[in-house]
N, C-alpha and C positions, 0 to 999 in steps of 0.2 A: 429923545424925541418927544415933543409935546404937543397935545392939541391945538390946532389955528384958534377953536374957540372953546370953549371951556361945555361938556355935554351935563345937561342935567338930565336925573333919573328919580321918575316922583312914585312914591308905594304910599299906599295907605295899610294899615295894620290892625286887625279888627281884634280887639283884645276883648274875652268871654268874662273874664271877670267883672268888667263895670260896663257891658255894652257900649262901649264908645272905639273909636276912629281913631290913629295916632297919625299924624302926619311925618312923613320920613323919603327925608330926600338926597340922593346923592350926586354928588360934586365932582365928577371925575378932573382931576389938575394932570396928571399925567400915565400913562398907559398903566404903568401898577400900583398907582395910587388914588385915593377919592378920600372926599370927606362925605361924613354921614347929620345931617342934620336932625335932628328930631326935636318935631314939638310937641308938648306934652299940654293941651290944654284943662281950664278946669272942672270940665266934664269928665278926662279922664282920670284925675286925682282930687276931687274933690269927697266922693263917699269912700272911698278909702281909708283920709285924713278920719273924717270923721267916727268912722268905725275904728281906728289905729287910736284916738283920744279918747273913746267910749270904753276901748279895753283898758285903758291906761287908767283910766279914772276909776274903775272897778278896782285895778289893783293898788291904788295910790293908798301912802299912810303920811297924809300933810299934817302938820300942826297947826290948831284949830279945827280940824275935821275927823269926822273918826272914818273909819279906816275905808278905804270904799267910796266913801260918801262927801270925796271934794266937787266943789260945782263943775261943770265944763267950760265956763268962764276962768276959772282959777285955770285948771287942766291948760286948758286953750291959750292963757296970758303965759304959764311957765315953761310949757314944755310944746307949744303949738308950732314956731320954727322947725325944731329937730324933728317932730314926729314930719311935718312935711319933708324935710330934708330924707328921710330915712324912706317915705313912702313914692315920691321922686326917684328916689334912687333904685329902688325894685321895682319901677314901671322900668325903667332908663334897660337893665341887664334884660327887664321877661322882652322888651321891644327889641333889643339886641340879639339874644339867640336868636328871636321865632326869623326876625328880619333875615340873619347871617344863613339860618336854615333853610328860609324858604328861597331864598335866592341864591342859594349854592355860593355863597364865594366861599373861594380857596385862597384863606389868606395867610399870612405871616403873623407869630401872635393873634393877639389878641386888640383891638381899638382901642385907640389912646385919645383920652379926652383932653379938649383943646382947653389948654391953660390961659390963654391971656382974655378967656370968657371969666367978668366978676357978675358971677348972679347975687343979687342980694335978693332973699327969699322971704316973703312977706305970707304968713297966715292969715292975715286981714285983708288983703291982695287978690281978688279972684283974676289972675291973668294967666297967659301963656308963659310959658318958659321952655325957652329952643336950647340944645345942646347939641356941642357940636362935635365930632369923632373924628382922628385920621385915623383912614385902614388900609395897609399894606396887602398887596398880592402877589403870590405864589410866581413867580415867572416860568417859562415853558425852558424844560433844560432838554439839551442834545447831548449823548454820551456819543463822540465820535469813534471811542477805542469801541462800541457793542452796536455799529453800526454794520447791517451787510455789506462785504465786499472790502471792509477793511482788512491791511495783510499782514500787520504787525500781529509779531507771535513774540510769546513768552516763553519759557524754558521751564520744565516741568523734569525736576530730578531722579530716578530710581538709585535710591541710596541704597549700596552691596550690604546685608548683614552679615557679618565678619564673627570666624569664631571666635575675636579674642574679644570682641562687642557679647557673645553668647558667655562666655568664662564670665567677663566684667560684672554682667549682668546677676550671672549667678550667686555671687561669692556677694553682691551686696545683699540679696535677698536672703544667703545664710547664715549672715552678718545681721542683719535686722532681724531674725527668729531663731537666735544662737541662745546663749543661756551662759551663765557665771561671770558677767562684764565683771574686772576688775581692773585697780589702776596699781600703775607695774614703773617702776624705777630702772631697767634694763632697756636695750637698744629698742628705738621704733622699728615696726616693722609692717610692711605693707596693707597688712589686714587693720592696724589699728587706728584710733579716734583719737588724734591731739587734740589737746586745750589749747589756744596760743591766743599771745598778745600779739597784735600787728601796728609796730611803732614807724611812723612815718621818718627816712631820713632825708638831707639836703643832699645838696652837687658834692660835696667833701664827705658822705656816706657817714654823715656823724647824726645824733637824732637832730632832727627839725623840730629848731624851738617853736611851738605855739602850732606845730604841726598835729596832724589826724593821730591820733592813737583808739584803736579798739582792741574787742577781743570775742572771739569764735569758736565754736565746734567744728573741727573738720577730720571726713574721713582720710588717711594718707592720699587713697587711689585715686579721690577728686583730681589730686595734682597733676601736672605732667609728667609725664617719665623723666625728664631732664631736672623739673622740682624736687621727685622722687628721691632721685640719686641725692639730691644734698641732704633731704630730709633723714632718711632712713640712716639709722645707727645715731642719730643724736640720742640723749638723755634729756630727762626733765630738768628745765632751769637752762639749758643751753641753748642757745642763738645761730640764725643761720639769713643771713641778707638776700634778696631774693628781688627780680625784677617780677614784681603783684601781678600783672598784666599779662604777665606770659608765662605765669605758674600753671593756670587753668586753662582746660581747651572751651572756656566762655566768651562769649561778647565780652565789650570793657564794660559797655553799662551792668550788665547782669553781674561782674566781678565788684564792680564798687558796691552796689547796692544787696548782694547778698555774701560778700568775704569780709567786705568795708564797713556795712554797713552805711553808706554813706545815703544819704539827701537822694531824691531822684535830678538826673542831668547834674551832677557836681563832680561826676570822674576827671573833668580835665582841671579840675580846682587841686588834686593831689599831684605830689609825686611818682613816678614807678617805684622808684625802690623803697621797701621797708623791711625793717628787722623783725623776722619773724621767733618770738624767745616760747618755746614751749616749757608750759606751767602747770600739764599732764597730759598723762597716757593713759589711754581707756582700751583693755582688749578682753574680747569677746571671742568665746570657743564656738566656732562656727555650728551651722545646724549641721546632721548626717544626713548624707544623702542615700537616704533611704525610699522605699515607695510607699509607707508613709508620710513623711516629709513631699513627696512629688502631688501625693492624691490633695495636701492639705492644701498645696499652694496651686493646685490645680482646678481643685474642686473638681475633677475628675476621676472616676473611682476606679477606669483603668489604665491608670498613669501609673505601670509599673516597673519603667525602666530611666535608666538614664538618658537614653537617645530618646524618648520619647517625649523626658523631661524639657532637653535641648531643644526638640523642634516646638514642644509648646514656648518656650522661652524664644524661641527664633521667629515666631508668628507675632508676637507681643511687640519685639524690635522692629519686625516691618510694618505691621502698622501704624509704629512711631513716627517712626520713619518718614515712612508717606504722609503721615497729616504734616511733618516739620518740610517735607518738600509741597505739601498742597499751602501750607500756612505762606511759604514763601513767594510761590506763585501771585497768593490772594493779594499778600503785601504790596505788591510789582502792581496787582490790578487796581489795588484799590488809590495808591500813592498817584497812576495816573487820572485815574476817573475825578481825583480833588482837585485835580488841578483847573477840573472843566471849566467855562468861562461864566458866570452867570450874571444878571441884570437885576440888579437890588432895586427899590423906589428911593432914590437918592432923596426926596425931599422927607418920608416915612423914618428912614433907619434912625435916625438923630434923634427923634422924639419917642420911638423903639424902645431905643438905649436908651434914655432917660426915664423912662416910667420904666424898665426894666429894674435900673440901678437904685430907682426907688423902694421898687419893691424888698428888693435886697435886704437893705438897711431896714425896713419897717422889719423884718423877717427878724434880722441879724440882734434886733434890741429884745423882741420875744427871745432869742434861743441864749444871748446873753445871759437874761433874768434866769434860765434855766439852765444856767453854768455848761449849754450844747458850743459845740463849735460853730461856730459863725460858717455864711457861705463865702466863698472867695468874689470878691465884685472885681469880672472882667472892664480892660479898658476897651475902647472904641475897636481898635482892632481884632484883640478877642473877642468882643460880643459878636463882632461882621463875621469871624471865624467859622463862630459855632453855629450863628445863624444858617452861612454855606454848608455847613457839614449837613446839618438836622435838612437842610432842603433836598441834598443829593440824596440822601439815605432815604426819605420820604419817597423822591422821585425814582428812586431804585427799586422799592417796595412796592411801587402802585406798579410800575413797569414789568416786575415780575410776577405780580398779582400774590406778593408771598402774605399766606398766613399762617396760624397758630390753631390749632384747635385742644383742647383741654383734655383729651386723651394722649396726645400727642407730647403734653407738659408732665403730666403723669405718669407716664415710660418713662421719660428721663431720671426723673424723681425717683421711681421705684428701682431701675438702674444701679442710681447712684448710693441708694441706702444698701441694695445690695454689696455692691462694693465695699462700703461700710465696714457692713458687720464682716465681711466674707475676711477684710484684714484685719480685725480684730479678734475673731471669733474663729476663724477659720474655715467655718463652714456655713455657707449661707443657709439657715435654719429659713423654710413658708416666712411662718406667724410672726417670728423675729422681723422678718424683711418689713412685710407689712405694718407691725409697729411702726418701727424706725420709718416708714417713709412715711407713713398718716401723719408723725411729729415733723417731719422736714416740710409735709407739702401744708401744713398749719403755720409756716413762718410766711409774710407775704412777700417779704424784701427777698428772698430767698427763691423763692416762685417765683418774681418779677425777673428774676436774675436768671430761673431755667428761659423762661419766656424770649429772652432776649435771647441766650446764647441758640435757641432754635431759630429762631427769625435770622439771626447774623450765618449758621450751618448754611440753611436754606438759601440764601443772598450769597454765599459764597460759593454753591452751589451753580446756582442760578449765571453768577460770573464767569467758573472757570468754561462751561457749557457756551459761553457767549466768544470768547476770546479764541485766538489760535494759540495751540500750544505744540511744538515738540520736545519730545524724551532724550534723555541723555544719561546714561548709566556711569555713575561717580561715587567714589569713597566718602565715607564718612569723614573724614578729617576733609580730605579736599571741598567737600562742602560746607564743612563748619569754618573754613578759609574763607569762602565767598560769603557767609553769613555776617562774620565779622566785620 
């Protein structure tokens, strides 16, 4: 829908630095679009220029002149252009925020200056020079799944923890703080870590020429009981064919990308079957369970029994558990909330995307020269993607009113150094803790990264509270059936 007539909206802009007036006017073309005109006359970049040529010629080292000491005529004929160009351009951005602040809009990016404007820029030239901006706006979203009165409900699992879940659980933990790992020539057996190659075969179960081949660390009990059984009692150097897919109780993606090693999204690029040839056996004399051993992994100093071992071990599984049935729920919530409909500025997005994909490249020859990975430059319909994602998520966060505050990021942190040491060291020592999290909360990519994961808690929070849910009490296998 477009305006009958096209609405103009005039600001003037009193800029403190050179007391002068900026003229600045907007074009509205269609409800979430506008152009931004601005003219810059040469009362407002005139002392500027002047003062921008004054420093320059302070610092100039011409030949014929010493150093300092070129005239402002020289100054003014060689480099008088660009110093306007440069001093233009930081009126053009300080006119831009104060403009975009003082008048609240909520736009999409950033203003993209209009291209088929050729200013040619004249230092001898006291005239105006108007530039001209398109600027995109936010559009208003309606989540209809977190509106009241809606009746659609989601399914929210309580996953049974099962004593053989409590066993599984255990034996890997006494397995990772066992002691005397050696590699052994005799029968595999449940507790142990094969080497293997995993050779891709064809439909005639021969290898597949030009086919996937890697090779992995794995513990036996990853397997399935049904894997199991083939595995167990091979020797080193012997082979055993196996449908990959349905060796492990995983998703396919998580199996190709952490058995496969493959590519992300390439599982349907293989075969199911391949020959799995082990190339060693790794075993490890379990830890004792002892209440020792309970207080160490407990951090609990009166964790002195086995049963009491179990039910901390059985607390740990449920709320695994729960976050893998709330994860799932969120998944459900969030797959429909993207689908919401929203209203882009169809004449904006195109000019978006092109000064976006510019930026890219100018980015992408910097991080080249500095041997960094380039960024990926989406095409048209990724860039509209990502642009809907970043709007919902925006629009989800103002809606929930969610924030962050820096003690709030700082628990996590110090949580998580805990954790830390606590696996490595065994015992969460004060002073230790606090080292180690002063150095984590010292990285900022790392901080950026708690920051988000509480914003995303809290928004997931914020959703399951909003939706209807009922419970349903189901096996872990049956779940990780529907998972898949």
């Amino acid at each position: 829908m477009f305006y009958d007539l096209p609405i103009l909206w005039k600001t003037f802009l009193y800029l403190t630095q050179n007391q002068s007036i900026l003229d600045i006017t907007r074009h509205d073309i269609e409800p979430l679009n506008a152009q931004l005109n601005i003219t810059i006359s040469p009362e407002d970049y005139n002392q500027r220029v002047q003062q921008a040529l004054a420093n320059l010629g302070k610092q100039s080292n011409l030949p014929g002149f010493r150093k300092g000491h070129a005239s402002t005529n020289v100054i003014k004929k060689r480099f008088g252009n660009r110093v306007l160009a440069d001093e233009l351009n930081k009126i053009l951005n300080e006119a831009l925020n104060d403009y975009i602040k003082e008048q609240e809009l909520d736009m999409i990016g950033r203003p993209v200056q209009d291209e088929s404007q050729k200013l040619k820029l004249d230092i001898n030239s006291k005239r105006d020079y108007t530039f001209s901006f398109d600027v995109g706006f936010r559009p208003a979203i309606e989540f209809d799944l977190l509106t009241e009165g809606n009746t659609q409900s989601f399914t929210r699992y309580n996953i049974e923890v099962e004593d053989k879940h409590i066993d599984d659980r255990i034996l890997m933990v006494r397995r990772q703080y066992g002691k005397n790992q050696q590699m052994v020539e005799d029968d595999i057996q449940i507790n142990d870590v094969v080497y293997v190659d995993l050779i891709e075969l064809d439909e005639s179960g021969e290898i597949k020429e030009g086919g996937h081949l890697t090779n992995n660390v794995l513990p036996v009990d990853i397997f399935t009981e049904e894997a199991q059984s083939q595995i167990t009692f091979l020797r080193k150097g012997e082979v055993v064919d196996l449908d990959i897919f349905a060796s492990f109780n995983k998703k396919k993606q998580e199996i190709a990308k952490i058995i496969l090693n493959l590519p992300e999204n390439e599982q349907d690029k293989v075969s199911n079957m391949f020959r799995v040839k082990i190339t060693d056996i790794s075993r490890v004399e379990l830890a004792e369970m002892t209440p020792e051993f309970f207080k160490q992994m407990s951090a609990k100093e009166d964790m002195e029994t086995e049963e009491d071992f179990r039910g901390f071990i059985k607390d740990i599984l449920t709320y695994e558990y729960d976050n893998q049935s709330r994860s799932k729920v969120i998944d459900a919530v969030n797959q429909q909330i993207r689908e919401t409909s929203i209203d882009l500025p169809e004449g904006y997005m195109p000019k978006l995307f092109k000064s976006h994909v510019q930026n890219l490249e100018r980015m992408n020859k910097a991080r080249k020269k500095k041997k960094e990975k380039p960024y990926n430059i989406p095409d048209y319909d990724g860039f509209l993607k990502q642009v809907k994602n970043e709007l919902i998520s925006t629009a989800l966060l103002r809606k929930f009113e969610v924030e962050v505050t820096e003690d709030e990021v700082k628990q996590v942190v110090y949580q998580e150094a805990q954790r830390r040491v606590q696996m490595y060291y065994g015992q969460a020592n004060n002073q230790m803790v606090q080292r180690v999290a002063q150095d984590m909360y010292g990285d900022q990519n790392y901080v950026n990264q708690v920051q988000n994961s509480v914003v995303n808690h809290k928004l997931n929070n914020h959703l399951l509270n909003s939706v209807n849910l009922t419970e349903e009490n189901i096996s872990l296998d049956a779940f990780n059936e529907l998972a898949n």
